[in-house]
C-alpha positions in Angstrom: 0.0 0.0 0.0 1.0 3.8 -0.8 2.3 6.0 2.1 1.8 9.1 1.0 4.0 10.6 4.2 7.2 10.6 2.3 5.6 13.1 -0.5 4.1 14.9 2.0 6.9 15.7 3.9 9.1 16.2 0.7 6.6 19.3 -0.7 6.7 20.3 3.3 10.1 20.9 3.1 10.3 22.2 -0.4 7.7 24.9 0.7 9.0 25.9 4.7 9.5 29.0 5.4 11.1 30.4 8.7 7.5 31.9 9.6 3.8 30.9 9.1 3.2 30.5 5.0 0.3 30.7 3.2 0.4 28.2 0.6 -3.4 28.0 -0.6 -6.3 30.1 0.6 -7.0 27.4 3.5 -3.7 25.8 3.8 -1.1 27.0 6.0 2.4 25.6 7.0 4.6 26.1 9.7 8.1 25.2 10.3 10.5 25.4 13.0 14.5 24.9 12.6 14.6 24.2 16.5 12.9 23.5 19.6 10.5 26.9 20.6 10.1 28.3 24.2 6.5 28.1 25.5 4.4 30.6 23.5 0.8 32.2 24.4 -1.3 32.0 20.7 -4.6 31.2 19.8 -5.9 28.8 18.0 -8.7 29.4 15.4 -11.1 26.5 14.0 -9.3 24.4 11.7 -7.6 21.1 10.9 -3.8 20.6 12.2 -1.7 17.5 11.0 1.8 17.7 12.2 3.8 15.7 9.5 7.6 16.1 11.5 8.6 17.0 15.1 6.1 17.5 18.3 4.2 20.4 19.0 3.2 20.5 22.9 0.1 22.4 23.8 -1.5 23.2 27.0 -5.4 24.0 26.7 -6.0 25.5 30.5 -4.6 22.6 32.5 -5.1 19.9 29.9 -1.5 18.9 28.5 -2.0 17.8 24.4 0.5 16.1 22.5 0.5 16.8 18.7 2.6 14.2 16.4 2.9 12.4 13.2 0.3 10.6 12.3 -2.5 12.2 14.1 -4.2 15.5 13.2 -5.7 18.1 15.9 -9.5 20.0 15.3 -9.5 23.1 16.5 -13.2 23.8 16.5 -13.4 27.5 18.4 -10.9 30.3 19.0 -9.1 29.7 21.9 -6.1 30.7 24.0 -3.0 27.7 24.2 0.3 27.6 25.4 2.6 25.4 22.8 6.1 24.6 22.4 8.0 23.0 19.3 10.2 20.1 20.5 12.0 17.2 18.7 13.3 19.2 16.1 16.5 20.7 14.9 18.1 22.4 11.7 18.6 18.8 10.0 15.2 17.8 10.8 12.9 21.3 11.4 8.8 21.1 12.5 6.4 20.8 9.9 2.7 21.6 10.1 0.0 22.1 8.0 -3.2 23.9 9.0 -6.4 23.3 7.2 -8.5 26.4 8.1 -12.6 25.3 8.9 -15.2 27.1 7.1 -18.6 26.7 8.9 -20.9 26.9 5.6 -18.4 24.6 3.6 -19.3 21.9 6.7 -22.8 22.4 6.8 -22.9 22.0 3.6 -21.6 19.1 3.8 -23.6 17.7 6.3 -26.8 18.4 4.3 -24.9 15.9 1.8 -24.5 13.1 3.8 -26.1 10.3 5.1 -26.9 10.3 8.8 -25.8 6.7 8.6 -22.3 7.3 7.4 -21.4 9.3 10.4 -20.6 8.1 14.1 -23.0 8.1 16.4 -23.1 11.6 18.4 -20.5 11.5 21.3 -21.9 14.0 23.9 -18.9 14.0 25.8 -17.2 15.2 22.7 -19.5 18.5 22.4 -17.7 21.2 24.2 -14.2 20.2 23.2 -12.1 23.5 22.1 -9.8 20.7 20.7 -9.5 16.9 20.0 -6.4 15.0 18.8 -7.3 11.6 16.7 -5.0 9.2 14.7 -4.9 10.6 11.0 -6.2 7.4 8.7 -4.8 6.9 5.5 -8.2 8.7 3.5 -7.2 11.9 5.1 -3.5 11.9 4.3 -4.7 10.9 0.5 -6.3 13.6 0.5 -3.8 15.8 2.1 -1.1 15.2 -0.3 -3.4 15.9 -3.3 -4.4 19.3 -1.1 -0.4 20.2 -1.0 0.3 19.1 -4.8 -1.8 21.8 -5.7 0.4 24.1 -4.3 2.7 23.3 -7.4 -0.1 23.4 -9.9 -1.9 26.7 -9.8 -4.2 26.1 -13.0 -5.5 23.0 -11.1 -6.4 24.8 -7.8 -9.6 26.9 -8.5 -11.9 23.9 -9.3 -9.8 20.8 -7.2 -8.5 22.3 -4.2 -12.7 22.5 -3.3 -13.2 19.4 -4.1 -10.2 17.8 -1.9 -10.9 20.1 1.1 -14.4 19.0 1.3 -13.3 15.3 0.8 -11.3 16.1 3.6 -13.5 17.1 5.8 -15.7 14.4 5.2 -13.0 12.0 6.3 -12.9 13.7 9.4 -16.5 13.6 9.8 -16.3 10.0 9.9 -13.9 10.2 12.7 -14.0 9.0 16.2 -14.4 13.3 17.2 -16.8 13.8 13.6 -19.3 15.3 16.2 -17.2 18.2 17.6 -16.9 19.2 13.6 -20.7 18.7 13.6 -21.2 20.4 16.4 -18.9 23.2 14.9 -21.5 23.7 11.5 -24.7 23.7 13.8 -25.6 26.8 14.4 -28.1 25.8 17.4 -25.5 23.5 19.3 -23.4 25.1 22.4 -20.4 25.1 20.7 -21.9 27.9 18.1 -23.5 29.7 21.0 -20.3 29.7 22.7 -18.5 30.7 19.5 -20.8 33.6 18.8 -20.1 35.0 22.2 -16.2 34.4 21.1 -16.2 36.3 18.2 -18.3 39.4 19.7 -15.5 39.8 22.6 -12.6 39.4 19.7 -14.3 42.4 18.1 -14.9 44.3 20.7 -11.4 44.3 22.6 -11.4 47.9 23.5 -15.1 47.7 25.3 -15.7 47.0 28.9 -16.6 43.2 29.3 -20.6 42.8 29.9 -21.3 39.0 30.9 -25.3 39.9 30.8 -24.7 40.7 27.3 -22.9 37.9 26.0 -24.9 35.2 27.9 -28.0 37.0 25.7 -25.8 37.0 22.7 -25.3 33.3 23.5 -29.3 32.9 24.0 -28.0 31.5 27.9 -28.8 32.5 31.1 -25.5 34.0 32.9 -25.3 31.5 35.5 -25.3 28.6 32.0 -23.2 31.1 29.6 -20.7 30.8 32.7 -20.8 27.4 32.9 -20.7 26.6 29.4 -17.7 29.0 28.7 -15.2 27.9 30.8 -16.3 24.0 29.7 -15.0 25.6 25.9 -12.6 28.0 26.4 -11.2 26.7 29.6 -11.4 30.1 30.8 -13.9 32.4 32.7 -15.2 35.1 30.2 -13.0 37.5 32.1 -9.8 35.7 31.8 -10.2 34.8 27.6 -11.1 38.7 27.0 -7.8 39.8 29.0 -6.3 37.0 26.7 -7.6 38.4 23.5 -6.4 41.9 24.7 -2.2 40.8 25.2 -2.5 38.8 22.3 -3.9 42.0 19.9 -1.6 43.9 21.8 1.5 42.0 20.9 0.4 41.7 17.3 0.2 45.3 17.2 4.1 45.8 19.2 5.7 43.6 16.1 4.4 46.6 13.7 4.9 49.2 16.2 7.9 48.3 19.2 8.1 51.6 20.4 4.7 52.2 20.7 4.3 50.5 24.1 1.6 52.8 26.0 -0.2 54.1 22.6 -0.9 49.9 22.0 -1.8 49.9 25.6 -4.5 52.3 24.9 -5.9 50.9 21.6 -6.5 47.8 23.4 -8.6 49.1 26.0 -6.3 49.5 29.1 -6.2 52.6 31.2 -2.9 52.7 32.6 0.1 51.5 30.3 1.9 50.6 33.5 -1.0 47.9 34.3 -0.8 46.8 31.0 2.7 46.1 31.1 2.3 44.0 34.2 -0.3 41.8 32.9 2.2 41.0 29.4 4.9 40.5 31.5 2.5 38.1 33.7 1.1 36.3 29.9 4.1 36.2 27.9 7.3 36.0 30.7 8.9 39.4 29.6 8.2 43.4 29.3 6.6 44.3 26.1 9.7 45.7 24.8 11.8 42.7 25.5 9.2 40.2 24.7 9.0 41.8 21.2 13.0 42.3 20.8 13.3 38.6 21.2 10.3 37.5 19.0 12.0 40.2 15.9 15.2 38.2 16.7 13.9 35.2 15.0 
């Protein structure tokens, strides 16, 4: 039988860059020359197969082991911790991220038979993120995604078709309900997610609980409960997340501008604010971003 993880790894390579690269509209790699130091980022829904290396994430206390041949769902934002490790110049860290598009999967779903899909796994429902062994449909599928990064005149009508074959694969998975769950725009997981993406828009606005549980059609008492089961965070905690996050993102454009990003983010006093990144990320804003320019 066919591995395909030799090709895959081979167009990996051939494609690395130092940083994040954009290879298709959906597809994303990364790479890493060396083992990283523990790193605050956020994960947004999508698919993650880590084809070389580890990549070590911590999900509130829940420690997540990502390696070749399994693939990580990411099915809401949320706030992880994660270090590269087994890894070196010779033999860098290589990921590719498969980014989720909730009307592609729902569209999906209206597609396929309720019988070809695993039976609902309610303990499965409020997972931020699952890691399952990748089968060898998926990495098919996956290696005719990445070829297509070598055959532009090919990608506008297949790279479609092999995303959503893709995603079907992983419908059929052990965690398939967590990507159902995603697509549904009644379930928890959506409520929760709505609620996500109003505080991620609204970074610079005081925080109003009452609001988002009613944005999350909740009671406060539920929304609270139903939050931290997602995020593993109180509602408090993931918008003080969201704010050093956006605040660092905006000190890699703008390293001087220390108390100015402090403000744009929604913090009062720059000296709080610098207490709090120091508290996030291990170092002062100006360090901090003095060592992430480095490399």
């Amino acid at each position: 039988m066919y591995d395909p993880t030799p090709e895959l790894r081979a167009l990996a390579l051939r494609h690395a860059t130092p940083a994040r690269n954009e290879l298709l509209p959906n597809l994303s790699l990364w790479s890493s020359h060396g083992p990283t130091p523990r790193t605050p980022v956020i994960y947004e829904p999508m698919l993650y197969f880590t084809l070389q290396g580890i990549k070590r994430m911590m999900v509130g206390e829940r420690q997540m082991d990502h390696r070749p041949g399994t693939f990580l769902l990411a099915s809401i934002d949320v706030p992880v911790t994660c270090t590269v490790l087994d890894c070196s110049a010779e033999r860098p860290y290589l990921g590719l991220a498969v980014k989720l598009d909730r009307a592609a999967v729902a569209a999906l779903l209206a597609d396929v038979e309720p019988g070809a899909l695993r039976a609902r796994a309610q303990q499965d429902e409020l997972e931020p993120m699952t890691i399952s062994p990748t089968t060898s449909a998926m990495e098919d599928a996956l290696l005719r995604l990445l070829r297509l990064v070598e055959a532009p005149g090919d990608r506008p009508v297949l790279a479609p078709m092999v995303e959503r074959e893709l995603l079907y694969r992983v419908l059929q998975n052990e965690h398939g309900t967590v990507l159902r769950q995603f697509a549904q725009a009644d379930s928890r997981l959506s409520q929760i997610q709505r609620a996500v993406k109003w505080i991620r828009a609204h970074l610079t606005k005081p925080l109003s609980v009452e609001k988002l549980a009613k944005l999350a059609s909740m009671s406060v008492s539920s929304f609270h409960r139903h939050f931290k089961a997602v995020t593993r965070l109180s509602p408090l905690a993931y918008h003080k997340q969201m704010r050093l996050q956006e605040a660092r993102r905006r000190l890699l454009a703008d390293p001087g501008g220390v108390a100015s990003v402090a403000f744009s983010v929604g913090y009062e006093s720059p000296s709080q604010f610098s207490r709090e990144y120091a508290r996030q990320f291990g170092l002062s804003p100006a360090r901090d971003v003095a060592r992430l320019r480095a490399g």
